[in-house]
MARLO-132054 format. One line per 5 residues: their letters; for each residue x, z, y of C-alpha. Coordinates in nm, 2 decimals, padded with zeros to 4 digits. Example, Ala and Ser with C-alpha at 12.3 -4.5 7.8 and 13.67 -1.06 7.14 Angstrom:
AS) 01.23:00.78:-00.45 ~ 01.37:00.71:-00.11
//
This chain:
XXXXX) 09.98:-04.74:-01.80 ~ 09.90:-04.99:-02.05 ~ 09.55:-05.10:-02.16 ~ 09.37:-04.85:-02.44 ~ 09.44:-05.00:-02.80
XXXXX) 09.03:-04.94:-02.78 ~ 08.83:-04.89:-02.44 ~ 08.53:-04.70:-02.53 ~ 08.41:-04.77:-02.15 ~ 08.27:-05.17:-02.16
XXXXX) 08.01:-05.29:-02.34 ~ 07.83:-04.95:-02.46 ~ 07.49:-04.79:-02.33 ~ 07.51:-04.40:-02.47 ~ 07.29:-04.14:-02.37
XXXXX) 07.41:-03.90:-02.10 ~ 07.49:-03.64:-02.42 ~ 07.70:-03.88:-02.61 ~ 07.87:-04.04:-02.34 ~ 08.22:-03.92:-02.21
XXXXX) 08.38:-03.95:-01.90 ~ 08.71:-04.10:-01.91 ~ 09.06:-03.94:-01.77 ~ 09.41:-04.02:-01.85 ~ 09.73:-03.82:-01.83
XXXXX) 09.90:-03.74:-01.50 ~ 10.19:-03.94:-01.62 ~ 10.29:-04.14:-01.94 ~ 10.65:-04.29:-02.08 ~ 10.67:-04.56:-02.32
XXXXX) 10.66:-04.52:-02.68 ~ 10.89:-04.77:-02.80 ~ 10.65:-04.83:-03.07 ~ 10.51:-05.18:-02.97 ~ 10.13:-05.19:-03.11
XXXXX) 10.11:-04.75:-02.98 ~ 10.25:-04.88:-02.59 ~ 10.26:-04.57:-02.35 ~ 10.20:-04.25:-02.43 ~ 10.16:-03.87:-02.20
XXXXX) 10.52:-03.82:-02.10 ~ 10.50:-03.48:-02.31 ~ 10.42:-03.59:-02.59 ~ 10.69:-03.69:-02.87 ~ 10.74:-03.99:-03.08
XXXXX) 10.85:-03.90:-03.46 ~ 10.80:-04.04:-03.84 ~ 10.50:-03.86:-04.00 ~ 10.76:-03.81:-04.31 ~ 10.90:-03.51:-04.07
XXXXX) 10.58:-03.37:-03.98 ~ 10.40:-03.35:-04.41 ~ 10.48:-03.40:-04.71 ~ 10.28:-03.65:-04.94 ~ 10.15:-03.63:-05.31
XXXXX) 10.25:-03.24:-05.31 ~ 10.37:-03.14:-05.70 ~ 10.06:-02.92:-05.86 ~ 10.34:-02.70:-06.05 ~ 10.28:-02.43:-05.79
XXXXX) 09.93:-02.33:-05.92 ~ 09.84:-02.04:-06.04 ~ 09.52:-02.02:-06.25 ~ 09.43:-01.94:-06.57 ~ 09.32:-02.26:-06.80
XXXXX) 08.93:-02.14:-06.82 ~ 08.94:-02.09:-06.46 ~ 08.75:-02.41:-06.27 ~ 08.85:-02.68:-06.00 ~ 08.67:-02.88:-05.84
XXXXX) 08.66:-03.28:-05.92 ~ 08.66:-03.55:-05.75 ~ 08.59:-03.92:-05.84 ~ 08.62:-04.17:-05.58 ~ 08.25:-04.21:-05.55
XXXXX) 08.27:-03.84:-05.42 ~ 08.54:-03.97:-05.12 ~ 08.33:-04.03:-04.79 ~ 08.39:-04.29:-04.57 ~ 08.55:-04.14:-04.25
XXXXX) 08.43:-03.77:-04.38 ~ 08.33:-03.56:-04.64 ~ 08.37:-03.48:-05.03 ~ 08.11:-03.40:-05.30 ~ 08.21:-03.10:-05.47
XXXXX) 07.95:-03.13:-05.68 ~ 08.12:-03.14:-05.99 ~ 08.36:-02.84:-06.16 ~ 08.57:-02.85:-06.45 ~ 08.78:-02.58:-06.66
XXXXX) 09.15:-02.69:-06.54 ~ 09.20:-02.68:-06.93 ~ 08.99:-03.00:-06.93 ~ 09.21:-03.17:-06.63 ~ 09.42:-03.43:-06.81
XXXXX) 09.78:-03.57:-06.64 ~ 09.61:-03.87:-06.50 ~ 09.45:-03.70:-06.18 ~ 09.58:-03.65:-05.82 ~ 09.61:-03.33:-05.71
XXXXX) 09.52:-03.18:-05.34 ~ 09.46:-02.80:-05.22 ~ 09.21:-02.68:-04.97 ~ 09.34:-02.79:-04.56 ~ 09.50:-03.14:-04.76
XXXXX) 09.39:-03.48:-04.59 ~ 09.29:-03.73:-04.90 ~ 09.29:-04.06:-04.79 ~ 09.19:-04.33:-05.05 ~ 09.49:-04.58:-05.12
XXXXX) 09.28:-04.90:-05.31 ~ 09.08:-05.20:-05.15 ~ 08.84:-05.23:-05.04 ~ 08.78:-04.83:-05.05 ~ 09.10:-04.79:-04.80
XXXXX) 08.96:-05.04:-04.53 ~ 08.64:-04.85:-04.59 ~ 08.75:-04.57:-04.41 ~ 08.75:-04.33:-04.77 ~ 08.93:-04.03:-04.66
XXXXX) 08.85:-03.65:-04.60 ~ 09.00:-03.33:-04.51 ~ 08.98:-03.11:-04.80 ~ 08.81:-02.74:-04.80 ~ 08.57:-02.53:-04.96
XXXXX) 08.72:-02.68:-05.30 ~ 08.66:-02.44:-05.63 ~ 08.93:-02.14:-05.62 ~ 09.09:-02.37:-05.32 ~ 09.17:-02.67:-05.54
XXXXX) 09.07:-03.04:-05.64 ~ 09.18:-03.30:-05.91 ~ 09.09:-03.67:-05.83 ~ 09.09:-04.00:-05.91 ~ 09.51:-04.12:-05.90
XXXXX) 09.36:-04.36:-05.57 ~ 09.40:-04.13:-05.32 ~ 09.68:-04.05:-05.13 ~ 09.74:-03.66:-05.07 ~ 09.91:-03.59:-04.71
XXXXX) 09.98:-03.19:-04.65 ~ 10.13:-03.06:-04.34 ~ 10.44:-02.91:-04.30 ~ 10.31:-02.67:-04.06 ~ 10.38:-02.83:-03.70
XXXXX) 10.08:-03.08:-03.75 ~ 09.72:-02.97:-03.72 ~ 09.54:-03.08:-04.01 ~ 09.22:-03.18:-03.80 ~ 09.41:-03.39:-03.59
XXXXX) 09.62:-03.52:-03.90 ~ 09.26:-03.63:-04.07 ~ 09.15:-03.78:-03.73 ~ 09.47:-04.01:-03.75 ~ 09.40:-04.11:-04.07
XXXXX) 09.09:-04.27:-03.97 ~ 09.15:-04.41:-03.67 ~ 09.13:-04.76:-03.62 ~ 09.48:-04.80:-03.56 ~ 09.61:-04.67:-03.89
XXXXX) 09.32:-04.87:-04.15 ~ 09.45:-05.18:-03.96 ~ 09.80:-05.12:-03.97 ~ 09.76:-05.00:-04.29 ~ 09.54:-05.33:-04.42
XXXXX) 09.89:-05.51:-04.34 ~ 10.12:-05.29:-04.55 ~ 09.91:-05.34:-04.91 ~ 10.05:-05.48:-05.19 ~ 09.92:-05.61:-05.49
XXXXX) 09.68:-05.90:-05.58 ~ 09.27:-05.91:-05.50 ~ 09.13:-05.61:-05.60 ~ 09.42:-05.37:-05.67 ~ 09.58:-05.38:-05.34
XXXXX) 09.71:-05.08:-05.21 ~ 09.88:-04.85:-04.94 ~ 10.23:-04.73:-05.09 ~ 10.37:-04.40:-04.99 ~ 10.58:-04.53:-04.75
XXXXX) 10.34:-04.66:-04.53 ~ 10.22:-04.30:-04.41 ~ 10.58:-04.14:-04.44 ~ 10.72:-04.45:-04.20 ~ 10.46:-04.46:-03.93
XXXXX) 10.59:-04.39:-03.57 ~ 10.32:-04.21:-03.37 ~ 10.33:-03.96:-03.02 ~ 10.23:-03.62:-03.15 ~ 10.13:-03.34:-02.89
XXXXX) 10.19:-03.00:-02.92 ~ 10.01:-02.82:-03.16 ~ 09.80:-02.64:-02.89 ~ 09.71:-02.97:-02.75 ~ 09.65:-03.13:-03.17
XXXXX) 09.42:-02.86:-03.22 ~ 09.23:-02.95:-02.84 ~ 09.21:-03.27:-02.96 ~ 09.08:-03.21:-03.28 ~ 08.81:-02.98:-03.16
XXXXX) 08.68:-03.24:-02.90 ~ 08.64:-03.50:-03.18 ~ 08.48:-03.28:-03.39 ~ 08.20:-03.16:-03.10 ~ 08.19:-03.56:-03.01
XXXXX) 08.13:-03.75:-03.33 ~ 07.88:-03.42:-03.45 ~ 07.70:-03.61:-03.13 ~ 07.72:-03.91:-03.22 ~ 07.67:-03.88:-03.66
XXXXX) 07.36:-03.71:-03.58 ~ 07.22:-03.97:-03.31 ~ 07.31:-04.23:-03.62 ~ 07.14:-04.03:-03.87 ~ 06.83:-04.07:-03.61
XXXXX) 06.86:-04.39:-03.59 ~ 06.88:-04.46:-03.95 ~ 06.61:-04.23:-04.04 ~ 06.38:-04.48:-03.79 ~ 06.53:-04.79:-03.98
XXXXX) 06.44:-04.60:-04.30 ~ 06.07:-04.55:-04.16 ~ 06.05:-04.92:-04.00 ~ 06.12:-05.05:-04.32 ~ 05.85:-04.86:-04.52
XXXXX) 05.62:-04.94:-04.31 ~ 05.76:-05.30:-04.34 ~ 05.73:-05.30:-04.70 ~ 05.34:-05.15:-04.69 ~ 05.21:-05.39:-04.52
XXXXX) 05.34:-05.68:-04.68 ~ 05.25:-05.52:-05.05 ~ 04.91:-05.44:-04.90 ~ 04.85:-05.85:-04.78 ~ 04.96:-05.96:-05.16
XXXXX) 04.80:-05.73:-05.38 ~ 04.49:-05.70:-05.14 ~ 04.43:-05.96:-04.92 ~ 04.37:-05.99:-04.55 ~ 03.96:-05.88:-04.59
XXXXX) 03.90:-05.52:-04.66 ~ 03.54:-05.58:-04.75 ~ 03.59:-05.75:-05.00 ~ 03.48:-05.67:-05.34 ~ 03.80:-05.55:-05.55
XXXXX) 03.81:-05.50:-05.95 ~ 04.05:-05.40:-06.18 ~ 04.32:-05.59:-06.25 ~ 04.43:-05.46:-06.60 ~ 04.80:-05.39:-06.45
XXXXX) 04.90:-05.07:-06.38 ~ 05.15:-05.09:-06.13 ~ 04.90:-05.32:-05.90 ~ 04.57:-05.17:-05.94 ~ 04.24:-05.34:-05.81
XXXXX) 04.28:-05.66:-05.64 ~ 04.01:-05.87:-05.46 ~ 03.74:-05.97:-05.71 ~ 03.79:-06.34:-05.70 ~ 04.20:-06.36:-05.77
XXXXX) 04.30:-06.45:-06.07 ~ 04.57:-06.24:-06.30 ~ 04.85:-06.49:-06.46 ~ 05.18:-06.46:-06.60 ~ 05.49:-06.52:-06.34
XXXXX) 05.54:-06.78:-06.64 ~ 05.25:-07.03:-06.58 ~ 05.30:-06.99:-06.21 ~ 05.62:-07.07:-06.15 ~ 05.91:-07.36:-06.37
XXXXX) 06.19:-07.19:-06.43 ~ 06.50:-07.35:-06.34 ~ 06.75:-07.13:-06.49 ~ 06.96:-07.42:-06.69 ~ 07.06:-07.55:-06.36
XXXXX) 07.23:-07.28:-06.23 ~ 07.60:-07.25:-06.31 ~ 07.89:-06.99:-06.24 ~ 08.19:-07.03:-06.04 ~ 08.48:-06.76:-06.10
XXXXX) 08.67:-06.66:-05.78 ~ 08.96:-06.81:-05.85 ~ 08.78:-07.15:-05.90 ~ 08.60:-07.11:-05.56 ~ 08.92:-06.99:-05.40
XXXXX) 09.12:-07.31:-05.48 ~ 08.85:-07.51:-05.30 ~ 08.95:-07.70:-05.01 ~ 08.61:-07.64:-04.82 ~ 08.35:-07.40:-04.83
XXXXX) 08.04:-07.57:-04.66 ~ 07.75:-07.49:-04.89 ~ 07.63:-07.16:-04.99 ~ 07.66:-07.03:-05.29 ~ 07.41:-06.74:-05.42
XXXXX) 07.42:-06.44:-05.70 ~ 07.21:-06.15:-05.75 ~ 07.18:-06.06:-05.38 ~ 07.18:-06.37:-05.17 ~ 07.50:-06.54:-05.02
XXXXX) 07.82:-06.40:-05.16 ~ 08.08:-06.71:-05.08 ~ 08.07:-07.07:-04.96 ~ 08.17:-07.34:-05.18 ~ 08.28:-07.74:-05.14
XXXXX) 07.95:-07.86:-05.34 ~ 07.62:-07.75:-05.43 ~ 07.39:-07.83:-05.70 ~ 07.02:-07.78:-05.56 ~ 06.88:-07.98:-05.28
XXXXX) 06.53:-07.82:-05.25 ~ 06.38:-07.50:-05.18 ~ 06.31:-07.23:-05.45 ~ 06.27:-06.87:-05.52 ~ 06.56:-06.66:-05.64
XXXXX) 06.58:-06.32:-05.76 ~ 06.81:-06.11:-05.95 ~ 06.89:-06.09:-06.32 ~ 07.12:-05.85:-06.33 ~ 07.28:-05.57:-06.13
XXXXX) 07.25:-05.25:-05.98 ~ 07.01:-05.33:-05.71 ~ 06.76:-05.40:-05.97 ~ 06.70:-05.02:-05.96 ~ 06.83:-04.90:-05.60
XXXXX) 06.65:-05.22:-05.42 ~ 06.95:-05.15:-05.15 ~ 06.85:-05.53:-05.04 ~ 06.54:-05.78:-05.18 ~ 06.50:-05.89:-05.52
XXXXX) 06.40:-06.18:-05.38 ~ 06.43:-06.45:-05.14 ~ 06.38:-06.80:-05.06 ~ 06.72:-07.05:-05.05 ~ 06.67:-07.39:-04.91
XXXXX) 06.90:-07.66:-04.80 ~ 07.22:-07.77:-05.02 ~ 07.35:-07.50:-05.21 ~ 07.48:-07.31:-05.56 ~ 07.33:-07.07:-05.77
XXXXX) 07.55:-06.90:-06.01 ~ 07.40:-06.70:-06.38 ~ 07.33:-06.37:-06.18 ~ 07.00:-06.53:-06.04 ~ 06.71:-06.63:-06.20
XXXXX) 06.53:-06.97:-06.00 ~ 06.23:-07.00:-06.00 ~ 05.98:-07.32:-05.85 ~ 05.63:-07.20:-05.77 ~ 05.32:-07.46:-05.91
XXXXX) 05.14:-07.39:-05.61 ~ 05.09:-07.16:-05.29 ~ 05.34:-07.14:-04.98 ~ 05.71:-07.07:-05.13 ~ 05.73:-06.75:-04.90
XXXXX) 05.39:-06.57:-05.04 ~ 05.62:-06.57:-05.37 ~ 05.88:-06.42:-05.25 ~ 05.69:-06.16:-05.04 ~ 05.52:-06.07:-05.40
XXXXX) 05.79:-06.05:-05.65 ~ 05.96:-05.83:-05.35 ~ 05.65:-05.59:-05.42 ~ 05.66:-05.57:-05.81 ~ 05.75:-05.24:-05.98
XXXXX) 06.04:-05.41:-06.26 ~ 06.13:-05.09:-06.45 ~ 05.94:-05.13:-06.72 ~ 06.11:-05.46:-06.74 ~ 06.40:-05.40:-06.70
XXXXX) 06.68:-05.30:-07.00 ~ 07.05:-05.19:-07.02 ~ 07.17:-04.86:-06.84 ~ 07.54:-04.94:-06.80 ~ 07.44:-05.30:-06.66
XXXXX) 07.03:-05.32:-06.58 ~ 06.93:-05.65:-06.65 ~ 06.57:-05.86:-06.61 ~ 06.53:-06.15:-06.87 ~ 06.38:-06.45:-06.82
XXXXX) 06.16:-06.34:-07.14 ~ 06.03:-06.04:-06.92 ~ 06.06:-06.19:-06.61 ~ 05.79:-06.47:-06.70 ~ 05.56:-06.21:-06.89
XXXXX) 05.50:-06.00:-06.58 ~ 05.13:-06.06:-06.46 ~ 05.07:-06.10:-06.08 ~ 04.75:-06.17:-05.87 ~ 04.67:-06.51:-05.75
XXXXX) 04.46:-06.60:-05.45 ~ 04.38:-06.98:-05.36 ~ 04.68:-07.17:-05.23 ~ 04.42:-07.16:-04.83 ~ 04.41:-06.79:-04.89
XXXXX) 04.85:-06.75:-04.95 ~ 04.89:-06.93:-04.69 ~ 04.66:-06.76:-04.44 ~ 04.87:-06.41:-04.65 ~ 05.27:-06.58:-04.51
XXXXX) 05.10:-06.65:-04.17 ~ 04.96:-06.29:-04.09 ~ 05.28:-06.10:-04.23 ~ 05.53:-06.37:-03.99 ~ 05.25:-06.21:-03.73
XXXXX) 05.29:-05.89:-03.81 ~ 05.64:-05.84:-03.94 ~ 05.79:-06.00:-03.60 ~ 05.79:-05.71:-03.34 ~ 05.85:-05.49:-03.68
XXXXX) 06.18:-05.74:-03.72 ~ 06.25:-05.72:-03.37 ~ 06.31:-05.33:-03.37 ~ 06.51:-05.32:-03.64 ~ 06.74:-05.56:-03.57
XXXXX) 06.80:-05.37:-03.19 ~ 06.78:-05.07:-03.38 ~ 07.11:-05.17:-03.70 ~ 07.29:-05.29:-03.29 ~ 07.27:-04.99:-03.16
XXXXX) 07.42:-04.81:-03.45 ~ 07.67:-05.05:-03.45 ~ 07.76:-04.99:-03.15 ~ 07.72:-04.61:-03.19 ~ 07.98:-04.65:-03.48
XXXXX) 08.23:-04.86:-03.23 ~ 08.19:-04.60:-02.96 ~ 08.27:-04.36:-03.21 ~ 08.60:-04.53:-03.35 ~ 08.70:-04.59:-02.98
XXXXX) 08.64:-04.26:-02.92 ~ 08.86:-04.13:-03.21 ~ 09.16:-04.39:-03.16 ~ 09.19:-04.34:-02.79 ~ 09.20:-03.97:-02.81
XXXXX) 09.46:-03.90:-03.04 ~ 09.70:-04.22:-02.90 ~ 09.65:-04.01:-02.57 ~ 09.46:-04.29:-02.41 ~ 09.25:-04.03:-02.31
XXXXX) 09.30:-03.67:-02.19 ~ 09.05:-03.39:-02.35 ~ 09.28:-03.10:-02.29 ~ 08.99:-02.91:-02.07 ~ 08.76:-02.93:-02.35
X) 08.57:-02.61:-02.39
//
């Protein structure tokens, strides 16, 4: 037999409930589909275009305009799972421009970089048994000799988002999967009996698995609260509870230690803003190297062949979304060669360790600050009239050296912790691919 497009047996330490023991089939033939290799001699190699039908036609529904659907924008699409049904409109209100899809359809988004994502779902509980979406999803139906579990758990194997990945056409961000990519694809199918084995063995398996990774990411969650206290407790507070505090005339901060000052971000830090310059794509793209990093809003987002700073300073972001969500910090320290483009504001403290900065503009509560709804955005105006403590330059440095202390073993855990949930995730997509390629043999499944 050949070797499993993914073994789910090396390099992975589950616990005895997750983990499953491995057994082939009694006997396998080959597929004649070169990347799919052997399959279990019983099983039978065919087109998907045989076994559904794609895009199905919505003239076959039968409600009355007032009565509701359900609706779903792309942001409602889980990756490898799951729709928001949150949202119901009259099917008066549903325009020409939507995909349609029934209850027991498999959706599976078509665009990059949602596709490689792993954006797809099998479709039920839908309003009065029917959905309108965005037109980027793909609407695969089965023609009744393919079990639309196992049909859902093909479309988000690993196999068919790589093979897919190779069939998109298009430019940057509007590649896509055509039709023909799902109708064309060779792949052994089982007997329906053995389809619906399969699919009920995933779904017991990765139910395992999801809720060990919801565990784990609920303790990343906590580590990094706790994470976050203690560094906003060492800037706004200092490292000696018995202290005398007093107020500091800022609400978001409270009383700080009695001897800090209170000064605008303005008189503590240049502002190097006119320094900074943008770089489109296509201009970095055309580059024949990409040695030196170049930053935005969020840290790192590409390399590029030159850089224009040669010194350590503060960033943090002007504009974006993660102004409000915080999904990653606001600020950091870049050092070294390297570019900034106009999405980041640079900033050169007067005094005081560079990371004590950066620790405290992490901490700040921007809201107020911030303006725009569509596109939230921090000004330099409002950026530089935000008041912060400031402790001695002796007493920021003794604040960076007792949060490196701390935050290490804090650091240590939840870097193991974001590797075992990759690996939890792997063992899961193993898990999926080598079942329904027959790689392994879950037919006694109870």
């Amino acid at each position: 037999m050949t070797e499993p497009f993914f073994d789910t047996r090396r390099g992975y330490t589950m616990t005895a409930d997750v983990r499953t023991t491995q057994r082939a089939y009694p006997a396998y033939k080959d597929s004649g589909v070169e990347w799919l290799g052997e399959i279990p001699a019983h099983w039978q190699v065919t087109r998907l275009r045989y076994l559904l039908n794609t895009n199905p036609s919505k003239n076959k529904i039968r409600l009355a305009d007032d009565e509701l659907v359900s609706f779903v924008p792309m942001e409602a699409v889980g990756e490898y799972g799951g729709l928001n049904l949150e949202i119901e409109k009259p099917l008066s209100e549903i325009g020409s421009g939507y995909t349609y899809f029934a209850d027991k359809d498999v959706v599976v988004a078509k665009i990059t970089p949602c596709f490689e994502n792993g954006k797809g779902a099998l479709a039920f509980g839908l309003t009065n048994g029917i959905a309108f979406g965005t037109t980027e999803l793909h609407v695969l139906r089965s023609s009744g000799d393919l079990d639309q579990k196992f049909l859902f758990y093909l479309t988000i194997s690993h196999f068919f988002r790589k093979l897919g990945e190779a069939e998109m056409y298009g430019a940057g961000g509007q590649k896509r999967i055509p039709d023909s990519f799902v109708k064309e694809m060779r792949l052994g199918i089982p007997p329906l009996p053995e389809q619906d084995a399969i699919a009920r063995f995933l779904d017991h398996k990765t139910a395992q698995i999801d809720a060990l990774i919801a565990k784990k990411e609920a303790l990343l969650a906590r580590l990094a609260d706790k994470r976050t206290a203690l560094i906003s407790q060492a800037v706004t507070k200092g490292l000696d509870p018995t202290v005398p505090l007093r107020d500091s005339g800022i609400e978001w901060l409270g009383e700080i230690p009695a001897h800090w000052e209170v000064v605008s971000l303005r008189y503590a830090c240049e502002f190097l803003n006119r320094r900074r310059i943008p770089l489109s794509a296509e201009e970095r793209g055309k580059m024949s190297e990409h040695t030196y990093p170049y930053y935005g809003a969020s840290g790192v987002i590409d390399y590029v062949e030159d850089y224009i700073f040669d010194e350590p300073t503060v960033l943090i972001a002007e504009d974006g979304a993660n102004l409000l969500s915080r999904s990653t910090p606001l600020a950091f320290i870049a050092d070294g060669k390297y570019w900034v483009n106009n999405h980041a504001h640079i900033l050169k403290p007067l005094k005081g360790p560079f990371e004590y900065w950066a620790h405290l503009l992490c901490t700040v509560e921007y809201a107020p600050w911030i303006t725009g709804a569509a596109q939230p955005k921090l000004t330099k105006e409002n950026l530089g009239g935000i008041k912060l403590p400031l402790p001695s330059s002796q007493e920021q440095t003794e604040i960076c050296a007792y949060i490196a202390s701390e935050l290490t073993p804090i650091d240590s855990t939840i870097k193991h912790v974001q590797q075992v949930i990759v690996r939890l995730k792997d063992y899961r997509a193993a898990l999926i691919t080598n079942a329904v390629t027959g790689k392994i043999d879950v037919r006694d499944f109870a």
